[in-house]
Steps between C-alpha positions, in 0.01 A plus 500: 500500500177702552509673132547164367160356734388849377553389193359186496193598657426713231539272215316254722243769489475558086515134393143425642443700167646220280327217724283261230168356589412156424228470217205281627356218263212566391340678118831703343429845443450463157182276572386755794531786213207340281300552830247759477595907518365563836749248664783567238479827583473523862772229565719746276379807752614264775828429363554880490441536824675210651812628279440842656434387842818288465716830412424689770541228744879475368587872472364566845690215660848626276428869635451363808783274503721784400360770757606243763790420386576897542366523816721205633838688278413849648420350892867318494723641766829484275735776582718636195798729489813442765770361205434128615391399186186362580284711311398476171395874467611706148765682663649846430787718570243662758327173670267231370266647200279198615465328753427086560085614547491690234700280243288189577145677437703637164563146468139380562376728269756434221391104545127571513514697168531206275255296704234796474571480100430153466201513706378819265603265193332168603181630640422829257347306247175422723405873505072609425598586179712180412153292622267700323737458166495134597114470524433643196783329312296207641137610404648514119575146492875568501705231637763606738759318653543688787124397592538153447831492690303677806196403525448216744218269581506740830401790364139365369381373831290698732626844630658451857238615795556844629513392876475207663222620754148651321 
């Protein structure tokens, strides 16, 4: 029963990933793109960086959510060995090869290997490089659809204040 809240904790953890905005009303970004290149530009700089600043929110919490999820396997007092059958060790002919703490961080870090892949898979593409190849595909009047898709009303407004106190 705790593997499986485990469990579900952690795939509680990697879905925020998947989680879909509403789009406000307001100009489509295909109107906002015939804005002028200062604002086109910057609101593409602040996509970047809300993508990025969204990544490393989400791999922190998943490392985090995995280091805990150690720290709770390794502090259990579960006692293995004795022939009762309790223990779900990998036994051989000379005792338990592993025991119950170390199978379940095996097992946390056999589970957190695919989520750490599709993290790497849906957030690499919002790299410095992959924004500067964006911005210039931009500049030469190419149209993409992976800036049209993006690029929200949001993005063009004014940057958010660095503090809230002066």
């Amino acid at each position: 029963m705790r593997y499986f809240l485990l469990l579900l904790a952690l795939v509680g953890c990697s879905t925020t990933a998947f989680a879909q905005t509403p789009v406000p009303a307001g100009p489509t970004a295909a109107a906002q793109l015939a804005v002028s290149a200062p604002d086109t530009a910057a609101a593409i700089h602040r996509l970047f960086a809300a993508k990025r600043k969204r990544q490393v929110i989400i791999t922190v919490a998943t490392l985090g959510a995995a280091v805990g999820a150690g720290a709770v396997v390794l502090s259990s007092n579960q006692q293995t060995g004795g022939g009762g059958g309790g223990g779900y060790g990998i036994l051989t002919s000379s005792g338990p090869l592993l025991d119950n703490r170390a199978t379940g961080v095996l097992a946390i870090g056999v589970l957190m290997l695919p989520v750490a892949l599709v993290e790497a898979v849906l957030f690499g593409g919002w790299s410095e490089k992959q924004e500067q190849q964006t911005l210039t595909g931009w500049q030469q009047r190419t149209e993409s659809r992976f800036l049209k898709r993006r690029l929200k009303p949001k993005y063009f407004g004014p940057p958010p204040a660095a503090s809230l106190y002066p």
